[in-house]
Backbone as a chain_set.jsonl record, in Angstrom:
{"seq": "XXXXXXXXXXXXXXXXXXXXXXXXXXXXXXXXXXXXXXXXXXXXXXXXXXXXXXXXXXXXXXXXXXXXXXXXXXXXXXXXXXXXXXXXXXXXXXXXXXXXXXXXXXXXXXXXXXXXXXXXXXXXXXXXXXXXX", "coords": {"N": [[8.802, -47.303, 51.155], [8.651, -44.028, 51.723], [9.361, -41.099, 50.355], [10.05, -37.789, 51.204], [9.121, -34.956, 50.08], [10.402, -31.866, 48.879], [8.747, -28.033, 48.92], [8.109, -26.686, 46.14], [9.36, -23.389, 45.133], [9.006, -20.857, 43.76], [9.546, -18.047, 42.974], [9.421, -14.491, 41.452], [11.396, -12.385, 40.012], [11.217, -8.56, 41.152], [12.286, -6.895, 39.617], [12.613, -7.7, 37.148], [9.781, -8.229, 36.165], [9.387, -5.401, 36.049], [11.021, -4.527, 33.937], [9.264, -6.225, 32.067], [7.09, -5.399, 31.598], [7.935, -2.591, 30.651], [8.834, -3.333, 28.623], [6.843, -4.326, 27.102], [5.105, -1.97, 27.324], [6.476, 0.234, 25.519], [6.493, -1.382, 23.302], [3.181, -1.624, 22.322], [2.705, 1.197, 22.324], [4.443, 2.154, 19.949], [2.845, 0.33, 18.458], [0.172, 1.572, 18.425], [0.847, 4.153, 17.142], [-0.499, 6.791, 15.495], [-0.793, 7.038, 12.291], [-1.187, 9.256, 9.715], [-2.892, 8.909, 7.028], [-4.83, 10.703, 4.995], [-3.157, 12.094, 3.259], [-2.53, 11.706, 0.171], [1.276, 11.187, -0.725], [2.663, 12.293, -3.45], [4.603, 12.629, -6.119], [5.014, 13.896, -9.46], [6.52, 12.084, -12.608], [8.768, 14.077, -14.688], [8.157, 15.387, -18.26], [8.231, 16.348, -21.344], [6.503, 18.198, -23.997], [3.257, 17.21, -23.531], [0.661, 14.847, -23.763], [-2.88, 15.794, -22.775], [-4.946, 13.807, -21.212], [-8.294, 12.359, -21.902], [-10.607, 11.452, -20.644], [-11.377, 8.836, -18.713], [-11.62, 5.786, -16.707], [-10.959, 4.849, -14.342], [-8.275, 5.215, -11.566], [-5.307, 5.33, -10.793], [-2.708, 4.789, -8.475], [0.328, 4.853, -6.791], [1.805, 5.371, -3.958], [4.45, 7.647, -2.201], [5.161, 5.931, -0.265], [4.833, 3.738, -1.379], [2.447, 2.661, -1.185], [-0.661, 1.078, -2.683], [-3.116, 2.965, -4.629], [-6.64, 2.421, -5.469], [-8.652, 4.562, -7.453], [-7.985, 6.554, -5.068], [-9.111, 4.732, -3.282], [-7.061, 2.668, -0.935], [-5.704, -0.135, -1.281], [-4.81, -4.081, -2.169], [-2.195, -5.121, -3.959], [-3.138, -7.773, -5.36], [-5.89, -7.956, -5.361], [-6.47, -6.031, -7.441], [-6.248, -6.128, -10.196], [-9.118, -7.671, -10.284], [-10.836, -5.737, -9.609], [-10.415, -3.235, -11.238], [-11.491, -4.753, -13.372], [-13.833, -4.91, -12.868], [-14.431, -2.156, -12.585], [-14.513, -1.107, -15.062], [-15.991, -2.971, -16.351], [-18.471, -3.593, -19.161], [-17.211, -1.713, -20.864], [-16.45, -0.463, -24.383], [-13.524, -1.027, -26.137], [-10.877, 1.594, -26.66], [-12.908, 3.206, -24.489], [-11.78, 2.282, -22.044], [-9.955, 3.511, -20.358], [-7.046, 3.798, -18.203], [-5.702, 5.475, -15.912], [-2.561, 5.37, -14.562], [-0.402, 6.605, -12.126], [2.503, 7.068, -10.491], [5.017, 7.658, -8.213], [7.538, 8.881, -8.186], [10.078, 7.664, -6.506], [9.323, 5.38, -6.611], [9.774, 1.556, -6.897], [10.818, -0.885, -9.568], [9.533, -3.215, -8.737], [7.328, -2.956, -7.451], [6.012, -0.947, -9.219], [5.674, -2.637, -11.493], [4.237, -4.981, -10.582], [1.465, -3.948, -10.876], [1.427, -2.739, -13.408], [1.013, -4.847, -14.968], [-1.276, -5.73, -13.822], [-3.564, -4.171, -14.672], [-3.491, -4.717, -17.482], [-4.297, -7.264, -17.741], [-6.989, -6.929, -16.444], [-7.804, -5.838, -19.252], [-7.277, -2.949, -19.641], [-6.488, 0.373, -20.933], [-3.431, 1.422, -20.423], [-2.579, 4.745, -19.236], [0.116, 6.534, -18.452], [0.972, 9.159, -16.239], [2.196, 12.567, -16.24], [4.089, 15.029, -14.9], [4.506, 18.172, -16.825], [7.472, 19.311, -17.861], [9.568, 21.83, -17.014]], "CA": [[9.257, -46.171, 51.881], [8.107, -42.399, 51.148], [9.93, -40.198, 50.612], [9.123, -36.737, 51.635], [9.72, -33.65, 48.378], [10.276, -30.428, 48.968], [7.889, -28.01, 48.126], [8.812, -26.088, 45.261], [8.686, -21.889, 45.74], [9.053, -19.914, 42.386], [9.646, -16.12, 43.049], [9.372, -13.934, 40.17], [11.94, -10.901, 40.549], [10.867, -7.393, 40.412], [12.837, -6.064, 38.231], [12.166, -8.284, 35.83], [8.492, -7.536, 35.942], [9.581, -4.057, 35.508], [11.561, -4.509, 32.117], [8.359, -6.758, 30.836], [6.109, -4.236, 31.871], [8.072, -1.495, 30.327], [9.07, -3.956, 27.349], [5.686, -3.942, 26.511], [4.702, -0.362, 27.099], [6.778, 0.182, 24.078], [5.999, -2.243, 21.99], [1.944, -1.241, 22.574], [3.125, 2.844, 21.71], [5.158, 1.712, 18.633], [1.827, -0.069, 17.103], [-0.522, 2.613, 18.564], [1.522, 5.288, 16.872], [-1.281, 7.127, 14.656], [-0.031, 7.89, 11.118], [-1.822, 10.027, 8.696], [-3.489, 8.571, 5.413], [-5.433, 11.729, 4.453], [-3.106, 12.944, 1.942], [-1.512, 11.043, -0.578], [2.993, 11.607, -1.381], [2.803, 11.401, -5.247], [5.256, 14.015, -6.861], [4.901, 12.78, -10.825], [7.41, 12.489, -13.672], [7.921, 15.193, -15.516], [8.09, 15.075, -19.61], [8.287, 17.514, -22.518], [5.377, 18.067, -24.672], [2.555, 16.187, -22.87], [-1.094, 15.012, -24.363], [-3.853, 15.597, -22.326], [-6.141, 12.881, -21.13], [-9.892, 13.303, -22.277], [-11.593, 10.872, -19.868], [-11.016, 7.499, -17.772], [-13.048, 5.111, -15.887], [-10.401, 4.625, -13.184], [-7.225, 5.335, -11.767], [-4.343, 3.645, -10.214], [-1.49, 5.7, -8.188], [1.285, 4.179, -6.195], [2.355, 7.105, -3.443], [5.846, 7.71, -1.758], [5.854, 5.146, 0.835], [4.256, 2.468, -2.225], [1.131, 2.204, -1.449], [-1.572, 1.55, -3.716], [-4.229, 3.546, -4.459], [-7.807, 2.864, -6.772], [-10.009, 5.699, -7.075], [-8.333, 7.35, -4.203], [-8.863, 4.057, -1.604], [-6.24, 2.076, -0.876], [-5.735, -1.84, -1.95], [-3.646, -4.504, -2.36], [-2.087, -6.068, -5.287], [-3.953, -8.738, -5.35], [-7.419, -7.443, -5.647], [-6.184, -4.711, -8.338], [-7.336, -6.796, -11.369], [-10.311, -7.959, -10.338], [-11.274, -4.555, -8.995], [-10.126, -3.027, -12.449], [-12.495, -5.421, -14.358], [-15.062, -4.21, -12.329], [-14.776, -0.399, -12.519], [-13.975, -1.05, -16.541], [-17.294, -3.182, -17.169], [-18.35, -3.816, -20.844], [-16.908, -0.704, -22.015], [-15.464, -0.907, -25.635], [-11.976, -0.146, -26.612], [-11.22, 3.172, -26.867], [-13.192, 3.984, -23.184], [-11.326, 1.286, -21.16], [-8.626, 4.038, -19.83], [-6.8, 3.351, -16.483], [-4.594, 6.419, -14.964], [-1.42, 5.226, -13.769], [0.31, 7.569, -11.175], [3.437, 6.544, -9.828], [5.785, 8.534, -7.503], [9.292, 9.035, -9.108], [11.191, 7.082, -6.514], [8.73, 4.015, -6.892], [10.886, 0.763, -7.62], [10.134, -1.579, -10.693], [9.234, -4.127, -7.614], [6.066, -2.04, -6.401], [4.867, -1.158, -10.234], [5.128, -4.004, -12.561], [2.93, -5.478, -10.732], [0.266, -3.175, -11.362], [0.877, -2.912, -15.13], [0.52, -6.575, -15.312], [-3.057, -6.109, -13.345], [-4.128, -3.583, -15.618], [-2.988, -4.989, -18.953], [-5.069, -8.293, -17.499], [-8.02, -6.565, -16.619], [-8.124, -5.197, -20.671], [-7.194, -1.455, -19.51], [-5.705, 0.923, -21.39], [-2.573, 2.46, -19.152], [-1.923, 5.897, -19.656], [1.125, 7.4, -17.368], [0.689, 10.373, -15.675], [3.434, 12.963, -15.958], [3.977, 16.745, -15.341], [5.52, 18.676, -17.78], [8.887, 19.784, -17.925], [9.402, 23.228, -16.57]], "C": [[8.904, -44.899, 51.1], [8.851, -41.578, 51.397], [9.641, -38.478, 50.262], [10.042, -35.483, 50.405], [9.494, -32.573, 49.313], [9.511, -29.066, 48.311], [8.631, -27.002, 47.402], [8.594, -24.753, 45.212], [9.659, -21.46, 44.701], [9.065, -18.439, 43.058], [10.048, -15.56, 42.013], [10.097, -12.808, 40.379], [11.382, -9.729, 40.055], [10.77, -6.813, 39.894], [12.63, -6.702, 36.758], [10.77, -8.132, 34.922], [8.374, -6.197, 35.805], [9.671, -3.972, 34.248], [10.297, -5.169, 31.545], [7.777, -5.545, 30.897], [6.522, -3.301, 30.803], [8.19, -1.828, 28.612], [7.29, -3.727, 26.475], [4.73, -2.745, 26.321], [4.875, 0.476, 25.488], [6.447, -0.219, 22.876], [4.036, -1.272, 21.673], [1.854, 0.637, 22.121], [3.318, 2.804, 20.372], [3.122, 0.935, 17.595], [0.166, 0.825, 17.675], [-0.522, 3.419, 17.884], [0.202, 5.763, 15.342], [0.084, 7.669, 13.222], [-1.56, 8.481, 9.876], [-1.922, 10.356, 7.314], [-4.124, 9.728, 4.762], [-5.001, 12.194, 3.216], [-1.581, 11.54, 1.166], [-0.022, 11.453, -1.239], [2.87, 11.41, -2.58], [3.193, 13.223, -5.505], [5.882, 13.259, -8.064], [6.351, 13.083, -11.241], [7.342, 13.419, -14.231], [8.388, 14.617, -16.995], [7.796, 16.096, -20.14], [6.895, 17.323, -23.136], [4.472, 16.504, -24.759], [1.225, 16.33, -23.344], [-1.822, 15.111, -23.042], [-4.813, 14.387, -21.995], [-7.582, 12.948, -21.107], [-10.436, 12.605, -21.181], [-10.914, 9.415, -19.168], [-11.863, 7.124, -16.584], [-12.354, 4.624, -14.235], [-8.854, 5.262, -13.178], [-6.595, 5.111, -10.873], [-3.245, 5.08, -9.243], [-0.614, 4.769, -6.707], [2.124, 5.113, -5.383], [3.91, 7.081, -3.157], [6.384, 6.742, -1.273], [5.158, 3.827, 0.097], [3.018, 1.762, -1.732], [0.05, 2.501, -2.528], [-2.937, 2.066, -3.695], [-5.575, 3.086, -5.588], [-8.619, 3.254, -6.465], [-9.587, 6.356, -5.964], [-8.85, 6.154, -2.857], [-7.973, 3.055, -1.795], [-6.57, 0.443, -0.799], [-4.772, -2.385, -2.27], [-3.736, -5.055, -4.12], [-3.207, -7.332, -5.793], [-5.19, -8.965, -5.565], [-7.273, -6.65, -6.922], [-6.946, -5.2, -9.173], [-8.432, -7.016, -11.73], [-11.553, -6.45, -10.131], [-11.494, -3.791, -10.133], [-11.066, -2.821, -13.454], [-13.565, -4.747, -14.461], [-15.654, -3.031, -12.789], [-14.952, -0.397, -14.132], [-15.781, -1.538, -17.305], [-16.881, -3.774, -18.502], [-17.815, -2.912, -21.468], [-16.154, -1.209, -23.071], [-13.916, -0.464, -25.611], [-12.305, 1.246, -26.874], [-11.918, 4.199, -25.078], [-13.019, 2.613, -21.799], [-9.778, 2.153, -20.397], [-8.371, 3.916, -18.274], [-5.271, 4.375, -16.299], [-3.592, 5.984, -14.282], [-0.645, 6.523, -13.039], [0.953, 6.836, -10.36], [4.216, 7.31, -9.618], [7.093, 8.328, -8.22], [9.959, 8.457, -8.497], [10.744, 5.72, -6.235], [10.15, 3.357, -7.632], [9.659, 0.109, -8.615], [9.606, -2.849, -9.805], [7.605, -3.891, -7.357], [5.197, -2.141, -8.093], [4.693, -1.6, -11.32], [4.088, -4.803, -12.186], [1.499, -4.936, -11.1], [0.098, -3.026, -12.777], [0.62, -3.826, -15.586], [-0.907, -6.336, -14.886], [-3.921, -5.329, -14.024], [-4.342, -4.032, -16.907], [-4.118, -6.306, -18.607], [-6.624, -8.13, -17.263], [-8.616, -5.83, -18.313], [-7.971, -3.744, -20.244], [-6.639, -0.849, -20.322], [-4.954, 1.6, -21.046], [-2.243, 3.858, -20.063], [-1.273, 6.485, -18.431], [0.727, 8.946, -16.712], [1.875, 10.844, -15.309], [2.843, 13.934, -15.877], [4.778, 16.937, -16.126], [6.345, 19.426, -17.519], [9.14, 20.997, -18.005], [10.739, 24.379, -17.136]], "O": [[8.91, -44.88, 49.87], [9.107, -41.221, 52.547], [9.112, -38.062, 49.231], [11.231, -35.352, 50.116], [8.673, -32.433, 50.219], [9.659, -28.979, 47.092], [9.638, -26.477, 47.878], [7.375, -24.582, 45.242], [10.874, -21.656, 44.749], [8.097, -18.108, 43.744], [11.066, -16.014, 41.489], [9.46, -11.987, 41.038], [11.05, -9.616, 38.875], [9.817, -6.144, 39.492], [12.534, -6.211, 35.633], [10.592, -7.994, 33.712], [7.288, -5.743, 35.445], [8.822, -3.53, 33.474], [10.064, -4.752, 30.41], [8.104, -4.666, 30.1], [5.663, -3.066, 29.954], [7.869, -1.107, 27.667], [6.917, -3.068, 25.504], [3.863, -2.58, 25.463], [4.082, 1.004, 24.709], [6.203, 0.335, 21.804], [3.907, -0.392, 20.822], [0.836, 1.117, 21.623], [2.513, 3.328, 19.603], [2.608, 1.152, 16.498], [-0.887, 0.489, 17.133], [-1.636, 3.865, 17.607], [0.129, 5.052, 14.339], [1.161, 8.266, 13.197], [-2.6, 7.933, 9.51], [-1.496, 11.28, 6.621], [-3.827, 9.673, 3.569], [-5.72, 12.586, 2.297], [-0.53, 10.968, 1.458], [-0.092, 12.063, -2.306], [2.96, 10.237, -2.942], [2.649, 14.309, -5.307], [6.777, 12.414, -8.028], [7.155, 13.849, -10.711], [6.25, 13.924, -14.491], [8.94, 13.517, -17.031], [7.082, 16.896, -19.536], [6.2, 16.363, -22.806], [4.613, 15.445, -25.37], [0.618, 17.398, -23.42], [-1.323, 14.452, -22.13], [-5.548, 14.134, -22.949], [-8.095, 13.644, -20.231], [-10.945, 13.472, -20.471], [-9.711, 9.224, -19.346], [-12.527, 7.799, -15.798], [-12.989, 4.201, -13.269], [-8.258, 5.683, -14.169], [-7.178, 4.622, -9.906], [-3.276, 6.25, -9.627], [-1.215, 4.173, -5.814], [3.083, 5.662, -5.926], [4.606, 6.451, -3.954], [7.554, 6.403, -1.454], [4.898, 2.869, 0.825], [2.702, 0.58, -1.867], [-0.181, 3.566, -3.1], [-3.791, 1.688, -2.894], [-5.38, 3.538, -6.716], [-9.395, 2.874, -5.589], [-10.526, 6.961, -5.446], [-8.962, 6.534, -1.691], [-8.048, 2.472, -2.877], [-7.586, -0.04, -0.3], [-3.788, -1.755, -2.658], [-4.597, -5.261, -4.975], [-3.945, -7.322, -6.778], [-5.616, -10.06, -5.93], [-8.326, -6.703, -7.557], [-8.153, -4.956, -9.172], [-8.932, -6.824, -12.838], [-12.732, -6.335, -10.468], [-12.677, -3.504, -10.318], [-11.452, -1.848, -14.103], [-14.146, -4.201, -15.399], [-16.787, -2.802, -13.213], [-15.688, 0.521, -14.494], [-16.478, -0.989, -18.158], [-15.814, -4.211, -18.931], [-17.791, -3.038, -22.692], [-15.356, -2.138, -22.946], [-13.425, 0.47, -24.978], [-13.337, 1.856, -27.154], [-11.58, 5.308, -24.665], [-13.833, 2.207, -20.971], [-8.78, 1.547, -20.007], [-9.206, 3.928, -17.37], [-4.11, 4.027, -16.515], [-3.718, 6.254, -13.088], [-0.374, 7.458, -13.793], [0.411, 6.054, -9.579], [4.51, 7.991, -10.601], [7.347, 7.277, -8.809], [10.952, 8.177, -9.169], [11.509, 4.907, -5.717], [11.036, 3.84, -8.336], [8.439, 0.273, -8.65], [9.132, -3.668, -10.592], [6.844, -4.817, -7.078], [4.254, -2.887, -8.36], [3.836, -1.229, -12.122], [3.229, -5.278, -12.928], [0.59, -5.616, -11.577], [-0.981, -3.124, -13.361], [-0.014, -3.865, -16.64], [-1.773, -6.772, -15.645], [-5.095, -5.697, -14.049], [-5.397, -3.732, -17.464], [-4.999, -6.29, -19.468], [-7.44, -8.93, -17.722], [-9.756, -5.381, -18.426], [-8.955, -3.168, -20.706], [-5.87, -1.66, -20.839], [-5.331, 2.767, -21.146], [-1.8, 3.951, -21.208], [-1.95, 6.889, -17.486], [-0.127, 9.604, -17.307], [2.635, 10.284, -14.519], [1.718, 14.19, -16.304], [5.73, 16.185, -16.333], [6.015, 20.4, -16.843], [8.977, 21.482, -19.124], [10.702, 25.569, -16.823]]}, "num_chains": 1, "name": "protein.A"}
Protein backbone atom coordinates (compact mmCIF):
# COMPACT_ATOMS: atom_id res chain seq x y z
CA UNK A 1 0.00 0.00 0.00
CA UNK A 2 1.30 3.70 -0.84
CA UNK A 3 0.96 6.00 0.91
CA UNK A 4 0.54 9.41 -0.45
CA UNK A 5 3.21 12.52 1.47
CA UNK A 6 2.52 15.77 1.53
CA UNK A 7 4.46 18.05 -0.29
CA UNK A 8 6.59 20.02 1.80
CA UNK A 9 6.35 24.20 1.26
CA UNK A 10 9.18 26.19 3.08
CA UNK A 11 8.42 30.01 3.10
CA UNK A 12 11.14 32.17 4.13
CA UNK A 13 9.67 35.35 6.06
CA UNK A 14 10.40 38.79 5.01
CA UNK A 15 11.42 40.22 7.72
CA UNK A 16 13.79 37.96 8.38
CA UNK A 17 15.46 38.51 5.06
CA UNK A 18 15.42 42.04 6.06
CA UNK A 19 17.45 41.69 9.43
CA UNK A 20 20.03 39.27 7.34
CA UNK A 21 20.26 41.66 4.75
CA UNK A 22 20.76 44.50 7.08
CA UNK A 23 22.84 42.10 9.49
CA UNK A 24 25.19 41.92 6.92
CA UNK A 25 25.24 45.44 5.60
CA UNK A 26 26.92 46.10 8.84
CA UNK A 27 29.06 43.63 9.26
CA UNK A 28 30.50 44.40 5.38
CA UNK A 29 30.81 48.55 6.63
CA UNK A 30 32.52 47.52 9.93
CA UNK A 31 35.40 45.56 7.82
CA UNK A 32 35.31 48.11 4.94
CA UNK A 33 35.90 50.89 7.41
CA UNK A 34 39.23 52.57 5.91
CA UNK A 35 41.77 53.39 8.66
CA UNK A 36 44.81 55.42 8.14
CA UNK A 37 48.45 53.87 8.31
CA UNK A 38 50.31 56.91 6.91
CA UNK A 39 51.44 58.25 10.09
CA UNK A 40 52.85 56.44 12.78
CA UNK A 41 51.43 57.25 17.09
CA UNK A 42 54.91 57.03 18.77
CA UNK A 43 55.24 59.77 21.57
CA UNK A 44 58.86 58.51 23.20
CA UNK A 45 60.16 58.36 26.78
CA UNK A 46 61.61 61.08 27.97
CA UNK A 47 65.13 60.96 30.08
CA UNK A 48 67.66 63.41 31.52
CA UNK A 49 70.96 63.79 29.96
CA UNK A 50 70.66 61.76 26.72
CA UNK A 51 73.68 60.38 24.28
CA UNK A 52 73.21 60.82 20.86
CA UNK A 53 73.17 57.98 18.41
CA UNK A 54 75.97 58.19 15.64
CA UNK A 55 74.60 55.68 13.12
CA UNK A 56 72.39 52.34 12.79
CA UNK A 57 71.63 49.85 10.22
CA UNK A 58 67.98 49.52 11.28
CA UNK A 59 65.24 50.40 13.36
CA UNK A 60 62.46 48.88 15.23
CA UNK A 61 59.38 51.09 16.68
CA UNK A 62 56.27 49.73 18.24
CA UNK A 63 53.42 52.72 17.73
CA UNK A 64 50.29 53.52 19.96
CA UNK A 65 47.94 50.96 18.86
CA UNK A 66 51.31 48.19 19.04
CA UNK A 67 52.11 47.76 15.94
CA UNK A 68 55.37 46.95 14.67
CA UNK A 69 57.34 48.80 12.60
CA UNK A 70 61.06 47.91 10.59
CA UNK A 71 62.45 50.62 8.67
CA UNK A 72 59.17 52.37 8.69
CA UNK A 73 57.05 49.05 7.15
CA UNK A 74 55.11 47.22 9.20
CA UNK A 75 55.70 43.34 10.34
CA UNK A 76 54.99 40.79 12.50
CA UNK A 77 56.78 39.31 15.33
CA UNK A 78 57.65 36.54 13.86
CA UNK A 79 59.60 37.64 10.89
CA UNK A 80 61.45 40.44 13.13
CA UNK A 81 64.61 38.29 13.66
CA UNK A 82 65.08 36.96 10.61
CA UNK A 83 64.45 40.31 8.96
CA UNK A 84 66.99 41.89 11.54
CA UNK A 85 69.73 39.37 10.49
CA UNK A 86 69.20 40.44 7.21
CA UNK A 87 69.33 44.26 7.37
CA UNK A 88 72.47 43.65 10.02
CA UNK A 89 74.54 41.33 7.50
CA UNK A 90 78.26 40.63 8.36
CA UNK A 91 78.69 43.82 10.03
CA UNK A 92 81.18 43.69 13.03
CA UNK A 93 80.40 44.64 16.52
CA UNK A 94 80.36 48.00 17.15
CA UNK A 95 78.08 48.70 13.62
CA UNK A 96 75.34 46.12 14.43
CA UNK A 97 72.96 49.02 16.03
CA UNK A 98 69.13 48.44 16.08
CA UNK A 99 66.83 51.63 17.14
CA UNK A 100 64.24 50.61 19.42
CA UNK A 101 61.20 53.05 19.59
CA UNK A 102 58.50 52.21 21.74
CA UNK A 103 55.40 54.33 22.60
CA UNK A 104 55.16 55.02 26.42
CA UNK A 105 51.92 53.18 26.95
CA UNK A 106 53.33 49.98 25.11
CA UNK A 107 52.86 46.85 27.51
CA UNK A 108 55.85 44.46 28.42
CA UNK A 109 53.50 41.88 26.29
CA UNK A 110 54.00 43.79 22.83
CA UNK A 111 57.97 44.59 23.56
CA UNK A 112 59.81 41.76 25.03
CA UNK A 113 59.20 40.17 22.30
CA UNK A 114 61.09 42.32 20.16
CA UNK A 115 64.12 42.61 22.47
CA UNK A 116 64.35 38.94 22.42
CA UNK A 117 64.33 39.20 18.32
CA UNK A 118 66.91 41.66 18.34
CA UNK A 119 69.26 40.32 21.00
CA UNK A 120 68.88 36.91 18.64
CA UNK A 121 69.55 38.47 15.55
CA UNK A 122 73.21 39.82 17.32
CA UNK A 123 71.85 43.61 17.40
CA UNK A 124 72.86 46.07 19.49
CA UNK A 125 69.44 47.78 21.10
CA UNK A 126 69.68 51.24 21.75
CA UNK A 127 66.26 52.92 23.26
CA UNK A 128 65.06 55.87 21.93
CA UNK A 129 64.07 58.60 24.35
CA UNK A 130 63.38 62.41 24.35
CA UNK A 131 64.84 64.42 26.78
CA UNK A 132 63.40 65.71 29.75
CA UNK A 133 62.06 69.18 29.39
Amino acid sequence: MKLKRRPMKADVPSTAMGDIAFNLLIFFVILARATDDSHLQWNPAKAKQLEGVKSSRCSVLIDRSNKLYLNGREMGQAQLSQAIDDLLGQAPAGQRTVLLKVHKEATAMYYEPVIEAIAQAGGEMVHILDEKR
